[in-house]
Biopython code that builds the backbone (N, CA, C, O; Angstrom):
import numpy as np
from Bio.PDB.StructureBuilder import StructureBuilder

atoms = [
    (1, "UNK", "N", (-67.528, -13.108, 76.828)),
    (1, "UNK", "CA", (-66.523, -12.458, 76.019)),
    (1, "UNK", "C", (-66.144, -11.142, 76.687)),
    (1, "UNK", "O", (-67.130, -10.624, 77.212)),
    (2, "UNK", "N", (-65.041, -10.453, 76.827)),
    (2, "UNK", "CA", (-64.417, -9.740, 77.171)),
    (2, "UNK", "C", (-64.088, -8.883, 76.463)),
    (2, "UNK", "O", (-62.992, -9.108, 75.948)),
    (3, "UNK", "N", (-64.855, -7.329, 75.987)),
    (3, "UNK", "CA", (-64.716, -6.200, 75.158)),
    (3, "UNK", "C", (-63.925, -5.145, 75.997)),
    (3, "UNK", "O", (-64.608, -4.125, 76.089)),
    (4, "UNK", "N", (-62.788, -5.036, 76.609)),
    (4, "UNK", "CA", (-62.284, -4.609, 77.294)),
    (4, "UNK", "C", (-61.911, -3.344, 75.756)),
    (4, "UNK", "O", (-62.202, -3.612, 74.590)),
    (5, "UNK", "N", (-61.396, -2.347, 76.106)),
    (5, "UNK", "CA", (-60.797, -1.321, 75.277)),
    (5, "UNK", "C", (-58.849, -1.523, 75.071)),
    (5, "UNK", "O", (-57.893, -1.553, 75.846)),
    (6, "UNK", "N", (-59.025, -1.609, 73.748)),
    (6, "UNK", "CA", (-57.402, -1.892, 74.000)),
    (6, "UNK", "C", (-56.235, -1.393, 75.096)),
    (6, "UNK", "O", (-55.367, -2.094, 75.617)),
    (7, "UNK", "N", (-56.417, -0.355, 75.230)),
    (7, "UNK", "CA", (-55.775, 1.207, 75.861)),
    (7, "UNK", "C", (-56.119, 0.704, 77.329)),
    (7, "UNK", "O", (-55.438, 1.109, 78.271)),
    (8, "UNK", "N", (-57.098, -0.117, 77.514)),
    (8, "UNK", "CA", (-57.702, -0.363, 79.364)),
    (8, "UNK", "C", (-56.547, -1.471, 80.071)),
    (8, "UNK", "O", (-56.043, -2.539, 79.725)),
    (9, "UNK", "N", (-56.435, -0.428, 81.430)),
    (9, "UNK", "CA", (-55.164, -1.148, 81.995)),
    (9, "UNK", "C", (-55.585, -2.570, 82.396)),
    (9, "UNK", "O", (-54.852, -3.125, 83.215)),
    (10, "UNK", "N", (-56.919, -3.408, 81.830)),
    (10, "UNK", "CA", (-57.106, -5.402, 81.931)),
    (10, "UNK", "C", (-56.892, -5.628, 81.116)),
    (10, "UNK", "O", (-56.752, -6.840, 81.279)),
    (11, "UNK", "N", (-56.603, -5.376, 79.657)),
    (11, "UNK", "CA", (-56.541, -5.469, 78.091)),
    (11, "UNK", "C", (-55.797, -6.818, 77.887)),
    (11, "UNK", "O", (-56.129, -7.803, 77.228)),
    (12, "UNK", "N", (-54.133, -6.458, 79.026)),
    (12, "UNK", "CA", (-52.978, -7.123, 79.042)),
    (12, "UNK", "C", (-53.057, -7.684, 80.143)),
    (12, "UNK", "O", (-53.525, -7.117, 81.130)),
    (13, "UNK", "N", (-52.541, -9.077, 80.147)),
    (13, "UNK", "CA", (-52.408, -9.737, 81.097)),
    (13, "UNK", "C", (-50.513, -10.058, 81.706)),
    (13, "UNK", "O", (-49.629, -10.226, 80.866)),
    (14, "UNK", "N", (-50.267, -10.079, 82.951)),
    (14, "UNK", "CA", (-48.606, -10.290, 82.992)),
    (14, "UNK", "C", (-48.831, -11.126, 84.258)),
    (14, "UNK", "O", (-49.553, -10.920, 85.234)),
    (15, "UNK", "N", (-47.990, -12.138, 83.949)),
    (15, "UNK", "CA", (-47.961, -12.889, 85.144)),
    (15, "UNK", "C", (-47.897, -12.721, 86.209)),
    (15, "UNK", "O", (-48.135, -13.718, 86.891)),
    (16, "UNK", "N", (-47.612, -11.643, 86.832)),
    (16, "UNK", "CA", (-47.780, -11.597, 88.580)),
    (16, "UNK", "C", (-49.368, -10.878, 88.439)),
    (16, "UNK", "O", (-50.293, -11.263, 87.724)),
    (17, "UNK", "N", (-49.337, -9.846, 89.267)),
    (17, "UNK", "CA", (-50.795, -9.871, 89.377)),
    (17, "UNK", "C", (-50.556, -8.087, 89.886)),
    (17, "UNK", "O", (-50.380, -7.555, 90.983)),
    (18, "UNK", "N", (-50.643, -7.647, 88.707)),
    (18, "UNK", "CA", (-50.198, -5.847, 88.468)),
    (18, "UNK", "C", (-51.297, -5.762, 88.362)),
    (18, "UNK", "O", (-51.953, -6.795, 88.227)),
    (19, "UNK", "N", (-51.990, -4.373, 88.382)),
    (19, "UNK", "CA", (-52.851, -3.522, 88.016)),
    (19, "UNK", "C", (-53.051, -2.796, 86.777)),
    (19, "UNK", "O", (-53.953, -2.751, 85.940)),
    (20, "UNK", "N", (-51.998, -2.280, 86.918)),
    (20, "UNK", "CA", (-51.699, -1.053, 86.615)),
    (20, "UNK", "C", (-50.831, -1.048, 85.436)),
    (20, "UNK", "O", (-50.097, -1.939, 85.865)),
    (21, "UNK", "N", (-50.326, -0.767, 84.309)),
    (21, "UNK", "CA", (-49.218, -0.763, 84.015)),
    (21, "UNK", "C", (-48.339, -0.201, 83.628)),
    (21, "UNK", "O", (-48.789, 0.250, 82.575)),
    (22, "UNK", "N", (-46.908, 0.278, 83.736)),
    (22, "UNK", "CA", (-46.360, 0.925, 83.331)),
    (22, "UNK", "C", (-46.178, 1.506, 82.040)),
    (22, "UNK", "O", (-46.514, 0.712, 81.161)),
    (23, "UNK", "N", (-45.862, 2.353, 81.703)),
    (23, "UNK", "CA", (-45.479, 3.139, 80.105)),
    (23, "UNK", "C", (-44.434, 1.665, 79.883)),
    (23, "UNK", "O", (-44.660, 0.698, 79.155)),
    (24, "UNK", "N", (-43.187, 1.930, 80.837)),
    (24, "UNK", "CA", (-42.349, 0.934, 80.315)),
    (24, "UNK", "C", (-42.530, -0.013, 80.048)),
    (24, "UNK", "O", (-41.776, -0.433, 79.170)),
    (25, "UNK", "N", (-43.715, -1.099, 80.632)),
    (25, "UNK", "CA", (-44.506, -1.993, 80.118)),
    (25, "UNK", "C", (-45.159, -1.812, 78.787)),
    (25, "UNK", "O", (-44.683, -2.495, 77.880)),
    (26, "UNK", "N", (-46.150, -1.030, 78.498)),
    (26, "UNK", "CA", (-46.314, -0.665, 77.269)),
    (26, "UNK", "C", (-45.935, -0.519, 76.072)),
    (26, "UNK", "O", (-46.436, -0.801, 74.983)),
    (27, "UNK", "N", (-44.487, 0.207, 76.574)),
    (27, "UNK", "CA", (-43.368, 0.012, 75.530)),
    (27, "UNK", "C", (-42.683, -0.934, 75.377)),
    (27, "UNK", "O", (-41.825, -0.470, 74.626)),
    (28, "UNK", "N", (-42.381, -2.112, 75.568)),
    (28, "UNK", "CA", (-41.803, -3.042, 75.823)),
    (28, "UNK", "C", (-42.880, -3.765, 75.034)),
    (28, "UNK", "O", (-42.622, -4.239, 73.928)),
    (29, "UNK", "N", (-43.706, -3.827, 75.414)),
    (29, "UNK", "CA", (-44.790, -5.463, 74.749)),
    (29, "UNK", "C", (-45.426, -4.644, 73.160)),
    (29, "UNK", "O", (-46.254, -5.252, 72.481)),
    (30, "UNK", "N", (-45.078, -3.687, 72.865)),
    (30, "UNK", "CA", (-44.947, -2.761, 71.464)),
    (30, "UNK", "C", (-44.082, -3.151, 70.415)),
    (30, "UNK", "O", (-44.395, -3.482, 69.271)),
    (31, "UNK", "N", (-42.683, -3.058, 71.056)),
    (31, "UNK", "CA", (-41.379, -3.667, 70.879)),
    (31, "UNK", "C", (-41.309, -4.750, 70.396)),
    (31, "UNK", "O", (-40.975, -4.903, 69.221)),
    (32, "UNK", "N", (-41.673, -5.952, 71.368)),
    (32, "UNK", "CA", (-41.573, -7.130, 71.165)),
    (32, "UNK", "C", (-42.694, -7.453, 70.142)),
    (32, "UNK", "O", (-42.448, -8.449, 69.463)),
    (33, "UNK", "N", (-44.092, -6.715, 69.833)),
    (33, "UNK", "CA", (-44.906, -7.403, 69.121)),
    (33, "UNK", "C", (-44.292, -6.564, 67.939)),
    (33, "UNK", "O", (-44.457, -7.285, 66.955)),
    (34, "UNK", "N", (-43.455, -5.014, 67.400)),
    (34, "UNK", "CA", (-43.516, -4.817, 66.157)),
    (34, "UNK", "C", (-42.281, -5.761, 65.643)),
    (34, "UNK", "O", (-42.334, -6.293, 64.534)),
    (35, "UNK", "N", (-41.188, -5.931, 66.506)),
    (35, "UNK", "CA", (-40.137, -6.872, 66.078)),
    (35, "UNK", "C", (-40.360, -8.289, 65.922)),
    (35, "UNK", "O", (-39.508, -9.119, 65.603)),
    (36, "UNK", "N", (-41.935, -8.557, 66.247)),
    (36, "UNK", "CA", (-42.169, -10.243, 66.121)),
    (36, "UNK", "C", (-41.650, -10.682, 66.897)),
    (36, "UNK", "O", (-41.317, -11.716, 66.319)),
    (37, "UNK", "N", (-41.153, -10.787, 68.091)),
    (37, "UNK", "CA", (-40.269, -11.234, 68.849)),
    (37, "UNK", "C", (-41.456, -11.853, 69.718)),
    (37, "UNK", "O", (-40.917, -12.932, 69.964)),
    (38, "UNK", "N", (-42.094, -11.890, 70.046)),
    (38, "UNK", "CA", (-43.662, -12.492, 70.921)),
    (38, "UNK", "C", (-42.862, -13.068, 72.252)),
    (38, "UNK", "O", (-42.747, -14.286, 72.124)),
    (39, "UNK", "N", (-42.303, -12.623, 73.422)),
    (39, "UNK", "CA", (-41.392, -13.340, 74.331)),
    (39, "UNK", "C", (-42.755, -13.863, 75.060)),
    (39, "UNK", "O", (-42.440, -14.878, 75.680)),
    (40, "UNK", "N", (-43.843, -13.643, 75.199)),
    (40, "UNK", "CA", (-44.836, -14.699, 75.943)),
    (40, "UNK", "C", (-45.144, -13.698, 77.121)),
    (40, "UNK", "O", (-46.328, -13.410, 77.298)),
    (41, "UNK", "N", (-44.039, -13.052, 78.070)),
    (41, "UNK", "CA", (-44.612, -12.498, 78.986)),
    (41, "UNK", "C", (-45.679, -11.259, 79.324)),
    (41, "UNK", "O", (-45.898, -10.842, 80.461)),
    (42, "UNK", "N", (-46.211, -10.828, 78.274)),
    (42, "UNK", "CA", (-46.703, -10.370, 78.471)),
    (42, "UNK", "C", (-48.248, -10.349, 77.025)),
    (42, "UNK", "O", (-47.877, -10.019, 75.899)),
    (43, "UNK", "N", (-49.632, -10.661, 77.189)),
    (43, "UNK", "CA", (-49.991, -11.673, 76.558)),
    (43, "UNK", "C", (-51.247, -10.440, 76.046)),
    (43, "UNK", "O", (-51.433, -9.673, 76.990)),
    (44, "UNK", "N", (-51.987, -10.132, 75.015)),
    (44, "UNK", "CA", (-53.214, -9.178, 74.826)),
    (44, "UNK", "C", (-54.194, -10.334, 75.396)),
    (44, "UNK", "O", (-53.868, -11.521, 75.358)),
    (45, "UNK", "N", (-55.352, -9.906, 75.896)),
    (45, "UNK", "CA", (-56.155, -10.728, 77.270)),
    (45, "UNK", "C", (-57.808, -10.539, 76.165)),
    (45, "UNK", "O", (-58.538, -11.455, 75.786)),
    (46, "UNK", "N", (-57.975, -8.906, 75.878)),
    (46, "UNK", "CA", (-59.530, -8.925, 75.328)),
    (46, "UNK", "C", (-59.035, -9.068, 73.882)),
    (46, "UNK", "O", (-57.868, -8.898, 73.526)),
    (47, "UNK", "N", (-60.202, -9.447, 72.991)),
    (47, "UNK", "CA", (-60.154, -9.530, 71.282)),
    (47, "UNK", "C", (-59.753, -8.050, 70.673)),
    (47, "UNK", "O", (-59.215, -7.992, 69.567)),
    (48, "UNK", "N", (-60.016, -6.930, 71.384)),
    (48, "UNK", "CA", (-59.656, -5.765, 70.336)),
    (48, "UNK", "C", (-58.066, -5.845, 70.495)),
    (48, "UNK", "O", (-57.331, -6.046, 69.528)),
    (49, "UNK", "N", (-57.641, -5.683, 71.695)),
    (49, "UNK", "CA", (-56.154, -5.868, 72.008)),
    (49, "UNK", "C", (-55.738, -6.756, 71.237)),
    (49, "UNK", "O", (-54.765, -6.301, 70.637)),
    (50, "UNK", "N", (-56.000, -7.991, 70.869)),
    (50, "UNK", "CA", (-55.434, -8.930, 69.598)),
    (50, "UNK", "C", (-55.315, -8.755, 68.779)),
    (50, "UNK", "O", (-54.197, -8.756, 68.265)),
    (51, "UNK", "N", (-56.489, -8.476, 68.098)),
    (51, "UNK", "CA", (-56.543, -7.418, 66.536)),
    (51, "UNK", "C", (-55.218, -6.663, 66.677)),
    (51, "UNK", "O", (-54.134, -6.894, 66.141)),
    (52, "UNK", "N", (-55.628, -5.580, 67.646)),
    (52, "UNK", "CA", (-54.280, -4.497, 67.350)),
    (52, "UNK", "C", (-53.000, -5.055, 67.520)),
    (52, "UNK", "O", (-52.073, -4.584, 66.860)),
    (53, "UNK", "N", (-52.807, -5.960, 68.280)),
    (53, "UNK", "CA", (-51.689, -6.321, 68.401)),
    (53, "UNK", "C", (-51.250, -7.609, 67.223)),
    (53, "UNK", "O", (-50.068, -7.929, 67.350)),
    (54, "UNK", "N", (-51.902, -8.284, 66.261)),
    (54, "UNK", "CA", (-51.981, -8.804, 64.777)),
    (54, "UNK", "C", (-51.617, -7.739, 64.000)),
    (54, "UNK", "O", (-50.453, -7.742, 63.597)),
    (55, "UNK", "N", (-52.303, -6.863, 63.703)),
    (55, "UNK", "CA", (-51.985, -5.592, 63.617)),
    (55, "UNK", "C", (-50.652, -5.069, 63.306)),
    (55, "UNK", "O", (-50.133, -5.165, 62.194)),
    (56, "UNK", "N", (-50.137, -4.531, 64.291)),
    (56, "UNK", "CA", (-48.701, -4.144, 64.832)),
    (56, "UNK", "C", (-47.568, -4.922, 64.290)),
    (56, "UNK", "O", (-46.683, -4.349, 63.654)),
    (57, "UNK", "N", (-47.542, -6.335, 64.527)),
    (57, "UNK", "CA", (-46.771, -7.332, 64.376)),
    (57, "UNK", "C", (-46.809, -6.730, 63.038)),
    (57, "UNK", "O", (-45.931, -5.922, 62.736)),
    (58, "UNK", "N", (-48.101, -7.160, 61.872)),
    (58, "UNK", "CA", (-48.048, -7.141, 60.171)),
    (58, "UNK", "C", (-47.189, -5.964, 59.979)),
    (58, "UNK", "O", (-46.333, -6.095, 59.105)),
    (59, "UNK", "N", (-47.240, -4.570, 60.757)),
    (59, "UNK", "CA", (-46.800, -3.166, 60.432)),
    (59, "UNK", "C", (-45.767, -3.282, 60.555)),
    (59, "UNK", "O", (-45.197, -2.719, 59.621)),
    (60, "UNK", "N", (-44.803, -3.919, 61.513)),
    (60, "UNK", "CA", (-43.462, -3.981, 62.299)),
    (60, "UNK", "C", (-42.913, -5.489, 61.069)),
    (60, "UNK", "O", (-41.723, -5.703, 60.841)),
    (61, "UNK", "N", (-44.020, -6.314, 60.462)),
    (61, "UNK", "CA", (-43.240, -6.660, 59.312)),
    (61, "UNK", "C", (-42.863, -6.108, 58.019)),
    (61, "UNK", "O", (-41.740, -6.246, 57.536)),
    (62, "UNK", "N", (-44.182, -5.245, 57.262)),
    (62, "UNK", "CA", (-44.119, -4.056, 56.463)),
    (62, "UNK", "C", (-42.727, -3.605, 56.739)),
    (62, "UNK", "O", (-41.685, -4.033, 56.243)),
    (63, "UNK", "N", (-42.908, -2.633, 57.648)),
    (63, "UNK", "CA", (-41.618, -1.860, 58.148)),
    (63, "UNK", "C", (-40.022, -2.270, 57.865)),
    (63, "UNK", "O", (-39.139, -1.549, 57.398)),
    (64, "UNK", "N", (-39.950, -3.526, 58.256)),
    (64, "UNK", "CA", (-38.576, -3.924, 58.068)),
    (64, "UNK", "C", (-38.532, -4.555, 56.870)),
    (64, "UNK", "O", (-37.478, -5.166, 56.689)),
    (65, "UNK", "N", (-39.291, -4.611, 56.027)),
    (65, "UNK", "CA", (-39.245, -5.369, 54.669)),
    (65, "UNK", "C", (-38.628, -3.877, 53.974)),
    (65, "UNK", "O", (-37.509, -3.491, 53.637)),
    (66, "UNK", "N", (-39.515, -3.498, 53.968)),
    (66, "UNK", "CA", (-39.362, -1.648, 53.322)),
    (66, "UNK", "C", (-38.293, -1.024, 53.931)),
    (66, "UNK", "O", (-37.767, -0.123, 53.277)),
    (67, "UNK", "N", (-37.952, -1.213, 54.749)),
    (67, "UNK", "CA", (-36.322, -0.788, 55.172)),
    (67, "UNK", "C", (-35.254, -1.142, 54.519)),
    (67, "UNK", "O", (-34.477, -0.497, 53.816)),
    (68, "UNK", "N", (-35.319, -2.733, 54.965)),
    (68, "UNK", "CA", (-34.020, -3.456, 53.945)),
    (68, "UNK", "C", (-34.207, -3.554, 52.774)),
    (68, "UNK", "O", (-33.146, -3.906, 52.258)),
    (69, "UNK", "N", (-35.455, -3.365, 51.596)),
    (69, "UNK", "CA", (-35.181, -3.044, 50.282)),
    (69, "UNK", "C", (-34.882, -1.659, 50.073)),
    (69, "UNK", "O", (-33.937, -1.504, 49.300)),
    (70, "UNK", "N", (-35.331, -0.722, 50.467)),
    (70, "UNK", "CA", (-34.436, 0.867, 50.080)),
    (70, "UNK", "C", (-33.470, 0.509, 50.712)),
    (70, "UNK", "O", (-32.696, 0.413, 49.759)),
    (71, "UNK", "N", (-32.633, 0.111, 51.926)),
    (71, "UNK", "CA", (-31.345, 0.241, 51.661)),
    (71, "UNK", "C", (-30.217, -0.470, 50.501)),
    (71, "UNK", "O", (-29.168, 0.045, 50.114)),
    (72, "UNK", "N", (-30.765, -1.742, 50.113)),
    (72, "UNK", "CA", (-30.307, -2.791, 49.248)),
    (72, "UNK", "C", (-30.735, -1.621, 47.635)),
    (72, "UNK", "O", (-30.045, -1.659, 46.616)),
    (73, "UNK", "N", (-31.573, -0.999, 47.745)),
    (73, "UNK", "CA", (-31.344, -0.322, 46.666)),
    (73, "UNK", "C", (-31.021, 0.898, 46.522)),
    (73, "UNK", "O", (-31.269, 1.396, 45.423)),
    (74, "UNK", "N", (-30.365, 1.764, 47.589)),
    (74, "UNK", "CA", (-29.529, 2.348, 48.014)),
    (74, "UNK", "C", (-28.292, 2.179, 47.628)),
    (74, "UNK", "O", (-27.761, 2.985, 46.864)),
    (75, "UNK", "N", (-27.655, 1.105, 48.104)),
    (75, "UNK", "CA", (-26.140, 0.363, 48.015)),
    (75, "UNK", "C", (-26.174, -0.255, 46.418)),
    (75, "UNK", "O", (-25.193, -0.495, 45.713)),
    (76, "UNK", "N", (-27.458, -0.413, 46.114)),
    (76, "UNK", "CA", (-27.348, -0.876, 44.376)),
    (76, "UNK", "C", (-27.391, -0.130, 43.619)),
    (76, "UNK", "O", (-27.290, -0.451, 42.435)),
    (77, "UNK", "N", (-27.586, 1.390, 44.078)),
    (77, "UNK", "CA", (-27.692, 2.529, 42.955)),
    (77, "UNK", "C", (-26.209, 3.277, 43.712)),
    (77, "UNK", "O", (-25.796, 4.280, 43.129)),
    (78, "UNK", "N", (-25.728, 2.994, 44.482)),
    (78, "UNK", "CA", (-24.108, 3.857, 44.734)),
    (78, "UNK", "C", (-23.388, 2.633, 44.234)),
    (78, "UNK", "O", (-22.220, 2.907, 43.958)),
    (79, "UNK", "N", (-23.694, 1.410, 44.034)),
    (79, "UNK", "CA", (-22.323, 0.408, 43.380)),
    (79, "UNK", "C", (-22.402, 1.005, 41.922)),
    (79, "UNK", "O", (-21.420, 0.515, 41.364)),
    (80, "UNK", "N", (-22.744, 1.424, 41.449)),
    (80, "UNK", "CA", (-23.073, 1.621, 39.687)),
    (80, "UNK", "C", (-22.271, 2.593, 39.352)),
    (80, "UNK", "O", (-22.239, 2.993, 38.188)),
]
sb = StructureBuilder()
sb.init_structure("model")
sb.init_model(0)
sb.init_chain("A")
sb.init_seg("    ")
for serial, (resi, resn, name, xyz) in enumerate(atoms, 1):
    if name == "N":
        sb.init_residue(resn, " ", resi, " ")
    sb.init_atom(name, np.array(xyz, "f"), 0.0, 1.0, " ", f" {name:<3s}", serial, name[0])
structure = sb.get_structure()
């Protein structure tokens, strides 16, 4: 088993064969996991990185649930 630290640049795995990874990488596979969007390329490798990134996804669903009801009740308290 593989207890790598989420934050540790092996955590993530990307198909070519990086080291290292960029912020912009980082931000990007953030992105795609709070928008649910999961594009595949870039994959959490150890179990804590999964968690957090299960995690993230649930928050980035929270998030947009709770967005579009205050605005829907926003627009339902200015139609009145």
């Amino acid at each position: 088993m593989d207890c790598r630290a989420p934050w540790d640049s092996g955590a993530l795995s990307l198909p070519s064969v990086v080291s290292d990874y960029a912020s912009v990488d980082l931000i990007y596979f953030s992105f795609a996991t709070l928008t649910t969007l999961g594009f595949g390329d870039i994959a959490p490798v150890s179990p804590p990185a999964r968690i957090l990134s299960v995690a993230e996804a649930g928050v980035g669903v929270l998030y947009t649930t709770i967005l579009v009801a205050r605005l829907v009740a926003l627009y339902g308290a200015r139609t009145r």
